[in-house]
C-alpha positions as CSV (number, residue, x, y, z in Angstrom):
1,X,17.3,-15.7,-50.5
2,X,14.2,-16.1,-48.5
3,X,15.4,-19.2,-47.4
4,X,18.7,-17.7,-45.8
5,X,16.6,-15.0,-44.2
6,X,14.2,-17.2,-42.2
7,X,17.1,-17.9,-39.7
8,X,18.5,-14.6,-39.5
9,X,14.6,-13.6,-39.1
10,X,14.0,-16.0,-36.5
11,X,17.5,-15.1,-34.5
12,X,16.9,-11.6,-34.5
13,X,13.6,-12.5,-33.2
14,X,15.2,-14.8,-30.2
15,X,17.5,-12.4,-29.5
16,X,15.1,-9.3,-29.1
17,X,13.1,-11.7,-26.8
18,X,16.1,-12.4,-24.7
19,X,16.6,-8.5,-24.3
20,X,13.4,-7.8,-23.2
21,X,13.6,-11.2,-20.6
22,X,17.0,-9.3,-19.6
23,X,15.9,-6.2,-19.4
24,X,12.7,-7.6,-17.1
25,X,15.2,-9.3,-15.1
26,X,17.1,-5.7,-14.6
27,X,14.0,-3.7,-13.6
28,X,12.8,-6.2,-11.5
29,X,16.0,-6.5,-9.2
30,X,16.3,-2.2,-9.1
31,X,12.2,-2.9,-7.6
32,X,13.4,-5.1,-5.2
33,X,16.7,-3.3,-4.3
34,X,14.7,0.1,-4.0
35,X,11.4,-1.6,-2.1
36,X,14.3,-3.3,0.5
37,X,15.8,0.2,1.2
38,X,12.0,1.2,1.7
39,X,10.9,-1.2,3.9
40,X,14.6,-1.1,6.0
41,X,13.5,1.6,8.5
42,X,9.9,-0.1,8.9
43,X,11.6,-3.0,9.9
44,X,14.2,-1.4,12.4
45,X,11.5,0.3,14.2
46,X,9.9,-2.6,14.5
47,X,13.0,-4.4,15.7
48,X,13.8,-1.9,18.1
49,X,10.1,-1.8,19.8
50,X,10.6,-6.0,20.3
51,X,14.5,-5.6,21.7
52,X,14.8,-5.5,25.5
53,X,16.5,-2.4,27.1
54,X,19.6,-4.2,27.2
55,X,20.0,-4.8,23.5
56,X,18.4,-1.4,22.7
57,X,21.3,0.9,24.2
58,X,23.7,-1.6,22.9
59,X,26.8,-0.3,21.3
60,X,26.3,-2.7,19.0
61,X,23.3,-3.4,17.5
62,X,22.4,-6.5,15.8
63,X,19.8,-6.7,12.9
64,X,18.0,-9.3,15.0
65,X,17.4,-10.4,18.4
66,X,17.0,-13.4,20.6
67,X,14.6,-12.1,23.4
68,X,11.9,-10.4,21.9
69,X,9.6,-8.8,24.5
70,X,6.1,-6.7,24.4
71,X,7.4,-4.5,27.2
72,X,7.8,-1.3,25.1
73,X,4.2,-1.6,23.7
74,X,2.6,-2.0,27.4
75,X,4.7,1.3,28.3
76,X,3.5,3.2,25.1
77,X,-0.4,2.0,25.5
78,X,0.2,2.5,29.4
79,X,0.9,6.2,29.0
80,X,-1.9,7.9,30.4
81,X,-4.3,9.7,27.7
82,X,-3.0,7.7,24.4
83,X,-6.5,5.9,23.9
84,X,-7.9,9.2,24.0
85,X,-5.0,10.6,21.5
86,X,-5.7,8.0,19.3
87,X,-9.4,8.3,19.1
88,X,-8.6,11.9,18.1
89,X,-6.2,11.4,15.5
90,X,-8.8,8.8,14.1
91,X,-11.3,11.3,14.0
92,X,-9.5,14.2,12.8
93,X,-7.9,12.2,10.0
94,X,-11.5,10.6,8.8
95,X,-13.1,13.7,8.7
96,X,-10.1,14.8,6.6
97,X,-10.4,12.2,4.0
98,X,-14.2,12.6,3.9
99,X,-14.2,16.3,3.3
100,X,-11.1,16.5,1.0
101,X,-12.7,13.7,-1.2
102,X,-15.9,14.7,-1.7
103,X,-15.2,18.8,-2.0
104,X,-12.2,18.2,-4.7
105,X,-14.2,15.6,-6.6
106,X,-16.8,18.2,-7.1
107,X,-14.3,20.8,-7.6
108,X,-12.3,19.4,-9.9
109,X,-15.3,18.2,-12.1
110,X,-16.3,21.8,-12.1
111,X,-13.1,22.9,-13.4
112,X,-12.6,20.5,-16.1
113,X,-16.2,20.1,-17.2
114,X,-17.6,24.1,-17.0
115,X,-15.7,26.8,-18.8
116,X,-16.0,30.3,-16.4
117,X,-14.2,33.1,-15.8
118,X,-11.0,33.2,-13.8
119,X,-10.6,28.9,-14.3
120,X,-6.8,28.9,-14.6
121,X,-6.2,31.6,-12.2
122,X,-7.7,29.2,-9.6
123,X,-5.6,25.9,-11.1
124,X,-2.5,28.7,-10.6
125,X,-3.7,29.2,-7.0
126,X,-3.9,25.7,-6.6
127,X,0.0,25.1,-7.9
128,X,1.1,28.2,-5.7
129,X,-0.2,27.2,-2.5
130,X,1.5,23.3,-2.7
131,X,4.9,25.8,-3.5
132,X,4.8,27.8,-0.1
133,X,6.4,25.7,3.3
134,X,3.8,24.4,5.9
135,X,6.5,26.4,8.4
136,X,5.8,29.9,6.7
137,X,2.1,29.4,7.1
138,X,1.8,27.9,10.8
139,X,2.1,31.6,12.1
140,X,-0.5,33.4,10.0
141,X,-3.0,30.5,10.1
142,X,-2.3,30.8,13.9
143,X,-4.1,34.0,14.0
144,X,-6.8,33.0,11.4
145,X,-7.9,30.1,14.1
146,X,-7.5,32.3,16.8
147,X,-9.9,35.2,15.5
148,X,-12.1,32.5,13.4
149,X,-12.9,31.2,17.4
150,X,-14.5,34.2,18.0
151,X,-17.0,34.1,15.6
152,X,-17.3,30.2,15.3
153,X,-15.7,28.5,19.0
154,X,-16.0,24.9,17.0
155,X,-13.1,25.8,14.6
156,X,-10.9,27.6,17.2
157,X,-7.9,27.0,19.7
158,X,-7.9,24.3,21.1
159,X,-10.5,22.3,19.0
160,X,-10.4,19.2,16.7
161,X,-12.7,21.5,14.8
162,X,-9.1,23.5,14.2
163,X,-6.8,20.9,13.1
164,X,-9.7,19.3,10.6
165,X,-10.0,23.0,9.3
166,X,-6.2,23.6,8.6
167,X,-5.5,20.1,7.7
168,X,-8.7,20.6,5.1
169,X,-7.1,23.2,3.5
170,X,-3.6,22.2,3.2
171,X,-5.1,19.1,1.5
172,X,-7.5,20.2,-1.4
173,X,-5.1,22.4,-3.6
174,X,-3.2,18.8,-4.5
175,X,-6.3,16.9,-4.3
176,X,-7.7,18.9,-6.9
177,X,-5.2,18.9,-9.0
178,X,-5.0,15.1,-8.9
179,X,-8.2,14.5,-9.5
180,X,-8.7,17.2,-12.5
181,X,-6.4,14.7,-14.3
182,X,-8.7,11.6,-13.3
183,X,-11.5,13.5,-14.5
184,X,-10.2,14.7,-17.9
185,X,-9.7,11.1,-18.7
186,X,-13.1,10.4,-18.7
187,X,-14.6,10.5,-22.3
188,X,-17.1,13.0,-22.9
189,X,-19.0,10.4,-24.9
190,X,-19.9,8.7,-21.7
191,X,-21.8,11.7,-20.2
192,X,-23.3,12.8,-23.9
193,X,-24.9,9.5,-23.8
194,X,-25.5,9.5,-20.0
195,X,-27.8,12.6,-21.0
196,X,-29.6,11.5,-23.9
197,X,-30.5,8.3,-21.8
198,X,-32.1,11.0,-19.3
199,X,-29.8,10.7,-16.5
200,X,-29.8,14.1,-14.4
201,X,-26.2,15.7,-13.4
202,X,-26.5,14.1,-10.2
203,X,-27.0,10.6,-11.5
204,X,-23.7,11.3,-14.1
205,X,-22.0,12.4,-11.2
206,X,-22.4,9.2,-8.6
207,X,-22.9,6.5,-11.4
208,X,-20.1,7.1,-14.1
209,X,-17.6,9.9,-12.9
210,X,-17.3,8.4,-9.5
211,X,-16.0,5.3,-10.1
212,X,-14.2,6.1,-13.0
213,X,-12.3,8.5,-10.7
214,X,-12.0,6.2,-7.9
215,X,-8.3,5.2,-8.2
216,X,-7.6,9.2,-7.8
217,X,-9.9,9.5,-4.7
218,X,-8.2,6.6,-3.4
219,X,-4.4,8.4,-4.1
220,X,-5.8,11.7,-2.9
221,X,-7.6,9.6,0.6
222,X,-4.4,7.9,1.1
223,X,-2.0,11.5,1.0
224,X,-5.0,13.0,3.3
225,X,-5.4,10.4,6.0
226,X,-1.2,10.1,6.0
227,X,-1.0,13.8,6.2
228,X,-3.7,14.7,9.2
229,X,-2.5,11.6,11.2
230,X,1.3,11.9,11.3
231,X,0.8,15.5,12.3
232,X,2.8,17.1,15.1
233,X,2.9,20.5,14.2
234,X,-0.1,22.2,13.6
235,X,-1.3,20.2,16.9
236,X,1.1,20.9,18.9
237,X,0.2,24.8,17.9
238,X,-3.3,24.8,17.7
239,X,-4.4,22.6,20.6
240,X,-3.2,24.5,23.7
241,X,-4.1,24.2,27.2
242,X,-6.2,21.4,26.2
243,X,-4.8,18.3,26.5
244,X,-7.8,16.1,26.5
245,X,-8.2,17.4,22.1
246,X,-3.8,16.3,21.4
247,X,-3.5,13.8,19.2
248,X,-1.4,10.7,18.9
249,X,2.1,12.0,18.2
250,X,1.8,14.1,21.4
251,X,2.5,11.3,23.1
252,X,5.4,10.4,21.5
253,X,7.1,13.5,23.7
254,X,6.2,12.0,26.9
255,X,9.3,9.4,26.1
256,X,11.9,12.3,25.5
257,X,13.1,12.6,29.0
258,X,15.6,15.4,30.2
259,X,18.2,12.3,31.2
260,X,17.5,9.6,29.1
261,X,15.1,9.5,25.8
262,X,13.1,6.1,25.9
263,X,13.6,4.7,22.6
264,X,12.0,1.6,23.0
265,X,9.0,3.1,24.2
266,X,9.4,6.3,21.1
267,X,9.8,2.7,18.7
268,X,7.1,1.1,20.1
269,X,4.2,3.7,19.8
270,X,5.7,4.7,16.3
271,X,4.7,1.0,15.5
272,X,1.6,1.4,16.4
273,X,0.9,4.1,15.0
274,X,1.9,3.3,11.8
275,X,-0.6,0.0,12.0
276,X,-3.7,2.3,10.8
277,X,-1.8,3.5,8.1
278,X,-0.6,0.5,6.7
279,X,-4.6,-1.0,7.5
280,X,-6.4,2.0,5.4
281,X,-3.9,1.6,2.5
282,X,-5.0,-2.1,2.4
283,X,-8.1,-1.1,2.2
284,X,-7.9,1.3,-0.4
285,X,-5.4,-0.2,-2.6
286,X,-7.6,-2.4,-5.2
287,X,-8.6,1.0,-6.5
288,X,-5.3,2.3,-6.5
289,X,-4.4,0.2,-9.1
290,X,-7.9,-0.5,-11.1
291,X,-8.3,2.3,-14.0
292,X,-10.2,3.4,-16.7
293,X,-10.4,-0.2,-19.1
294,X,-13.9,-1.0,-19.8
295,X,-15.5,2.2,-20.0
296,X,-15.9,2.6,-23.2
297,X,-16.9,-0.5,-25.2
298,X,-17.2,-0.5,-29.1
């Protein structure tokens, strides 16, 4: 009996492995059918910023061309003001990241490592305020700047100070709540013994939350920086009769004309300004995907 068993044993065995090779196979190809979709648009707006006029307004378009040309990008970094624009969406969206790291990190330590009154009425808050539409708000936070101005002129119309404010706040409830999780994971153990070693709470804080918690600071800095520096909106309505404080996609406009929109030109300076984007996620992403293993050791 054991002896006819071995085989069934052993093709049961092959056969499970050849599921799981299939099955590999399967979810592999849906990644790269579903990363190709992605990256599609990425690559046509690329495409269309390289294609002369001529191939541009073509009736129809080709997923290729044969005279590539740089003319586009001179126009976009030739419209008057975009160096500046950039420079301001830089700064606006660093300041973001900066602040929304380091103020939910602390926040959401407090929150998951102090028990006080009111504690889930504020993680409720947090939920309800990533429920209500950036459009419903843009009027009432309108106001807020306007009559915050008076009191403090670096946070009101027409300011950076403005769009880092808003921006700030429309970041924190989900950065938060990401980073409660990250910070829940941690094992208590780590700090009990951080403490009986002598370390103070700032020392627990900066040596073994913080880069335990780095791979949610990098998720939340990514959904910050993306957020403040694709933003028309809020600058389009808080920075008025200031043009020297717009940011970059302000001058995405200049190439909608009355006659004629520009899309090589609108292709062009979307390219580049999707080139800081794709550079901080490079430079983030190691900790994106680094976790928890090795912080606690038998």
């Amino acid at each position: 009996m054991s002896t006819a068993s071995t085989p069934a044993r052993g093709r049961s065995g092959r056969r499970g492995r050849g599921d799981r090779r299939a099955g590999r196979r399967i979810a592999n190809a849906v990644a790269i059918a579903a990363a190709v979709v992605a990256a599609f648009p990425l690559y046509w707006m690329v495409l269309s910023a390289l294609k002369p006029d001529g191939e541009l307004n073509s009736a129809n378009p080709r997923p290729w061309t044969w005279a590539p040309t740089l003319d586009n990008f001179r126009d976009a970094l030739g419209v008057s003001g975009f160096g500046r624009y950039f420079l301001n969406s830089l700064l606006v969206a660093s300041v973001v990241v900066v602040l929304s790291a380091g103020v939910a990190f602390l926040a959401a330590v407090a929150l998951t490592r102090f028990n006080f009154k009111f504690r889930t009425t504020i993680l409720v808050m947090f939920l309800v305020a990533q429920m209500v539409p950036v459009e419903a708000l843009t009027i009432p936070l309108f106001f807020l700047v306007r009559d915050m101005g008076e009191v403090a002129p670096q946070v009101g119309l027409s300011t950076l100070g403005s769009l880092m404010l808003v921006h700030l706040a429309f970041s924190l409830p989900f950065a938060i709540w990401m980073l409660r999780g990250f910070v829940r994971a941690v094992p208590d153990s780590l700090e009990e013994a951080a403490r009986l070693d002598g370390a103070s709470r700032f020392t627990i804080l900066w040596r073994i939350l913080f880069p335990l918690v780095a791979p949610g600071l990098a998720a939340v800095s990514v959904f910050s920086f993306i957020t403040a520096w694709n933003d028309f909106v809020f600058a389009k309505t808080f920075i008025i009769g200031n043009p020297d404080n717009q940011t970059l996609p302000s001058a995405l406009v200049v190439f909608f004309k009355p006659d004629e929109n520009d899309w090589g030109g609108i292709m062009a300076a979307s390219t580049l300004m999707t080139i800081p984007v794709l550079v901080f996620f490079v430079l983030v992403q190691r900790h994106l995907v680094s976790g928890l293993g090795g912080a606690v050791k038998d």
